[in-house]
N, C-alpha and C positions, 0 to 999 in steps of 0.2 A: 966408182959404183956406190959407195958410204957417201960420197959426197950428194948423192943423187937421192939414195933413198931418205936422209937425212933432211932433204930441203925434200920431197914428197911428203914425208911424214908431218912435216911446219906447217904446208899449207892443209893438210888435213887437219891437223890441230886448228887452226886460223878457223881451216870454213866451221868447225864444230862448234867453237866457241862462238862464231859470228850468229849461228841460229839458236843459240841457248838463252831463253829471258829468265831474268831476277825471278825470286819466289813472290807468289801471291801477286804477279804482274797478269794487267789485263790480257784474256784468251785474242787469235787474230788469226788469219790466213796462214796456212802453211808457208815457209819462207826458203828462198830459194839463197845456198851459201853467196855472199857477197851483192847477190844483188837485190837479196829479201825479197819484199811483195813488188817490186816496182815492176815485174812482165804481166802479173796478176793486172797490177791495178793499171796499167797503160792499155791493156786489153778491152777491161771494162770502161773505162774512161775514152776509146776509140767507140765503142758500142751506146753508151748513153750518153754522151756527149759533152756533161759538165762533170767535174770532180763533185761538186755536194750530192750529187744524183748515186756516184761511184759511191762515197758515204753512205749515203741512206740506205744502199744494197745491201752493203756488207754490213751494217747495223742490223737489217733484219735475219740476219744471222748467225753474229757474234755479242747483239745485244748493245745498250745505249751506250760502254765503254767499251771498247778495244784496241787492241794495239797493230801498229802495222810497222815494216821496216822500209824506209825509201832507200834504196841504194846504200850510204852509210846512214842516215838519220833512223835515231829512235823514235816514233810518234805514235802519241796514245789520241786516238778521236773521241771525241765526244757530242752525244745527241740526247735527244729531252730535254724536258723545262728543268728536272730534278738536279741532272747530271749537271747540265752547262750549268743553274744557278749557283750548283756549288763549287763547280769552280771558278767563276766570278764575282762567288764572295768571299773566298778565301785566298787569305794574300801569301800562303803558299806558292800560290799558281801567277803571280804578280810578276816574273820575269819576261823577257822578249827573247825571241831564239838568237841564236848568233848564228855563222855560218858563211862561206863565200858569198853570196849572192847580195847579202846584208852590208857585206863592206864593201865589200865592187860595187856598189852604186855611192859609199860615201867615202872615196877617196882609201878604199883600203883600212877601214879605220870605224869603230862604235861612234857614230856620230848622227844627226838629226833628234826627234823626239818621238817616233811612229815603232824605232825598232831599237830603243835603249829602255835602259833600263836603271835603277841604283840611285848614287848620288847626279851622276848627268841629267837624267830625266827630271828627278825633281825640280833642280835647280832649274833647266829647261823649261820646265811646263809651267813654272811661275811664275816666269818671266816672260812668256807668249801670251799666258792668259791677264797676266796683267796689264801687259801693253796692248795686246787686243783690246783690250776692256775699254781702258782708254781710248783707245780709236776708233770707239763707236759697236766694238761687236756687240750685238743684241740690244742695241739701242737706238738711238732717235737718229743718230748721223746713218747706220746703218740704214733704217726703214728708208731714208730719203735718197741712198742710195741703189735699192731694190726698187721704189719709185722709179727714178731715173731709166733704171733697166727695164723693165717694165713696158713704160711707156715706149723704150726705141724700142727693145722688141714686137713691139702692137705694130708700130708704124712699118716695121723694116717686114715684119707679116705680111699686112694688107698691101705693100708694094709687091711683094713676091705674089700673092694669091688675084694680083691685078686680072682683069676679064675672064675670072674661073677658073684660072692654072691650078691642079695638083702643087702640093709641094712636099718635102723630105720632111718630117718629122726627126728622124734620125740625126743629134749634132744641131739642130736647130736652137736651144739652146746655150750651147757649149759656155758663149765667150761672154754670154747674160750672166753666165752665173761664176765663172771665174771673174769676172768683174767686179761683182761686191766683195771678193777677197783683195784680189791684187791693188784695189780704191786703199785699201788698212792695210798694206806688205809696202806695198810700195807708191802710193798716191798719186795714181793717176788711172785712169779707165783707158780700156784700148776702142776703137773704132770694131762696129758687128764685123766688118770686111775685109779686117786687118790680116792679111796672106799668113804672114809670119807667124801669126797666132793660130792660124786655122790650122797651121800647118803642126805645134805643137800639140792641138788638141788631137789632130790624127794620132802623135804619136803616143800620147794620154791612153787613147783605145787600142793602139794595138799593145804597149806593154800590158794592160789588164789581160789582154786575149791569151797572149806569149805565159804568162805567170801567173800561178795561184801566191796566196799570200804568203807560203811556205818558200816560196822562190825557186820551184819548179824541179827540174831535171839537174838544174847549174849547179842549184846549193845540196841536190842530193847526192850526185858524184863530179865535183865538180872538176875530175881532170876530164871530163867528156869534150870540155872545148877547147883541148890543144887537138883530138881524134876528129871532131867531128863541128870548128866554127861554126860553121853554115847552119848546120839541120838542128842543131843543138840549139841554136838561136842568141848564141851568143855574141856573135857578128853581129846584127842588127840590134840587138839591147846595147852591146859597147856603143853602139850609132844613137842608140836615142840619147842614152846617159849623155853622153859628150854634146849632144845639139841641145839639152836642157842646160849643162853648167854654160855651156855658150853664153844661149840670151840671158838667163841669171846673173851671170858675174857681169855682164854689159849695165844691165839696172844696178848692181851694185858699185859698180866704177862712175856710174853716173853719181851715184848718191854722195860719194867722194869729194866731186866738186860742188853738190849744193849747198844752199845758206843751211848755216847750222838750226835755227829754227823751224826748219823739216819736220813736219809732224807724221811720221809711219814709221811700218815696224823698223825697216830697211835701217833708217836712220835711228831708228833708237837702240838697234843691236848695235851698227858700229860706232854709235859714244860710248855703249856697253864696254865693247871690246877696247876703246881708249882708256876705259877708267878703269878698266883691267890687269893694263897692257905689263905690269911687274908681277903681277899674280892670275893668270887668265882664266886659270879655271876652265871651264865646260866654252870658255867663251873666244872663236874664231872665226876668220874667215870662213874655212872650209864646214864647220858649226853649220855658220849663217845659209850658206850655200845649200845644203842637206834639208836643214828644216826649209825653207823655200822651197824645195823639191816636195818635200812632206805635204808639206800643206799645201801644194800645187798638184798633185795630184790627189790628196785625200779632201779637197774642197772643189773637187769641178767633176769628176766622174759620177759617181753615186745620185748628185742631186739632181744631173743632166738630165740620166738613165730614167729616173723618178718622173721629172717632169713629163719625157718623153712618152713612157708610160702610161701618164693622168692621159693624154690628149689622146692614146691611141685608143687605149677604154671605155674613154667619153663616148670617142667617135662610134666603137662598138656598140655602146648600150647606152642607145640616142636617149632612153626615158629615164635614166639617172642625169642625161646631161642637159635635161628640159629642168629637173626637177631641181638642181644646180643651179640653172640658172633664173629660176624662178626667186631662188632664193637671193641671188647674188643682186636683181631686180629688186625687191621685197627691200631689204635691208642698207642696202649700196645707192641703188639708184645709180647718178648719173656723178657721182661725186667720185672722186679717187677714192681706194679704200686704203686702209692703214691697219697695221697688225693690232691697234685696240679692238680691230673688229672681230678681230680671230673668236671671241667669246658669243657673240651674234651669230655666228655662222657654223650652226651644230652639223647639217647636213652635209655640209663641202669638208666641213672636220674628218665625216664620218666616211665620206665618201674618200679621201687623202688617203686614210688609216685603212680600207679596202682595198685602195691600189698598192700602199707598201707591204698589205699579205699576201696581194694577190702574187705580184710582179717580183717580189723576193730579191733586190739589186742589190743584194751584197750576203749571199744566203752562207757566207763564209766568215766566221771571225777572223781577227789578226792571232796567229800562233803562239801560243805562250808558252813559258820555260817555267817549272818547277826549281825556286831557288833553294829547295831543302825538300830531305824525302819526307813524303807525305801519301796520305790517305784520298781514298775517291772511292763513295761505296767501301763494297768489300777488299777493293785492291791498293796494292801499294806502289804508289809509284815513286820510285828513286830520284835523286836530284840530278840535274843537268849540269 
């Protein structure tokens, strides 16, 4: 009987402590012991359909900061120009979260460059943007490879749109624009119609769909997927993850036996990692494999969605798309155009910058981690 009341009285203590926040911590949803806001916010997030939507509700009534609890996760949201610029300019707020979901996709392990942080990141982000650099990002090999693209997407259009056919919009496209990365990752373009590619780009959209950037359900309680594989969606992410490091380590095993004067990322991380090889530092295979994923999914979804976006718009508001192409007429003519032109072209500038308020394709940041307690407004938020 002592032994009984004894362990009732623990978990009473537990759930009290679990709904108790820090002094001077931002106000939030009433919170339910152990499972916090997450019946709350699944509720509302079944009813308005996106999680930023779910945000913006409860902003309008707990104000531009507040706190909410996912399952175990502490999370402070944040909305307006005021709030978010101060915490994007303050390098307080410069950490990335950790958590299951974070390492289950890099081998278990703080690895890539999207969701570290510290000395890794640095080191990391030097050394991509360096060797990008080198390999044309925002430069002349670049434009000549968005050229390229370009022009076969025009072509591989007008064959689909052959004697007036409708066609998808949606994923149209995908591999145009993965294509001027994977040209600088690993040197080579794939074919518009290449199966295996299409097939990754599906699974590109469906993790977006499955996960917000916080990493869902998995990383807020993440023994829900030994209860519940299936619904949890943890089955089917273990399935993507593993058919991405598939085709990944296959181009990396390639790169193995080519001639060393290889010029892409692939090849300059693994000399990295040979000239390494007694002191590695941040620098590995499984490293290499991660940031490929990174930048494999943070370089083809967003700018697809965008693209997709501009044409559906146009298509909407035919007399912005006359007045577009009047310009494009005017200035361009019959000649290929080229990113010097970007300065020529106020209206299609203007009109870009209207589709990415209108269409909002990424109306979420990446989650950030407070390395030290610190201030936001009037509250205080603790370190992570």
């Amino acid at each position: 009987m002592f032994f009984i009341v004894a362990v009732f009285s623990v978990f009473i203590i537990i759930c009290i402590l679990d709904i108790i926040t820090p002094h001077k911590y931002p106000i939030g949803p009433t919170r339910v012991p152990l499972l916090g806001n997450y019946l709350e916010i699944r509720k509302l997030r079944n009813k308005l359909g996106f999680y930023h939507l779910v945000w913006d509700e409860l902003a309008k009534c707990y104000g531009q900061v507040f706190s909410v609890k996912l399952g175990r996760i502490e999370a402070v949201v944040v909305s307006g120009y005021d709030a978010v610029r101060q915490v994007l300019c303050k390098d307080d707020f410069d950490g990335r979260p950790d958590g299951f979901f974070f390492r289950f996709r890099a081998f278990y392990k703080r690895l890539g460059i999207v969701f570290v942080d510290g000395p890794t990141w640095n080191e990391q982000r030097k050394f991509c943007m360096q060797h990008l650099r080198k390999m044309g990002f925002g430069g002349d090999l670049m434009e000549r490879i968005i050229i390229e693209e370009v022009n076969d997407i025009m072509l591989d259009i007008s064959r689909k749109c052959e004697n007036g056919k409708p066609i998808e919009v949606y994923g149209l496209f995908d591999v145009s624009v993965l294509n001027g990365l994977w040209a600088m990752l690993a040197g080579h373009r794939f074919a518009l119609n290449d199966r295996r590619l299409a097939r990754l780009m599906e699974l590109v959209h469906d993790s977006f769909r499955m996960l917000d950037m916080s990493g869902g359900i998995l990383n807020q309680m993440p023994f829900i997927r030994f209860l519940a594989p299936k619904c949890s969606g943890y089955k089917y992410l273990k399935q993507i993850i593993n058919e991405f490091y598939t085709f990944l380590k296959e181009s990396v095993e390639e790169h193995k036996y080519m001639a060393n004067d290889q010029e892409d990322f692939i090849s300059a991380f693994l000399k990295e990692i040979e000239k390494n090889k007694e002191s590695p530092g941040s620098f590995s295979e499984e490293q290499l494999l991660v940031i490929l994923l990174d930048l494999f999914l943070a370089g083809s979804e967003t700018t697809s969605s965008m693209l997709s976006f501009v044409i559906l718009l146009l298509l909407k508001h035919q007399d912005i798309q006359a007045k577009v192409h009047a310009e494009l007429d005017a200035v361009i003519g019959d000649r290929e155009i080229h990113l010097a032109d970007k300065n020529k072209l106020n209206y299609l500038e203007a009109v870009l910058m209207e589709v990415q308020r209108h269409s909002n394709v990424a109306p979420l940041a990446i989650a950030h981690r407070t390395i030290r307690k610190t201030s936001l407004q009037e509250y205080i938020i603790p370190k992570v």
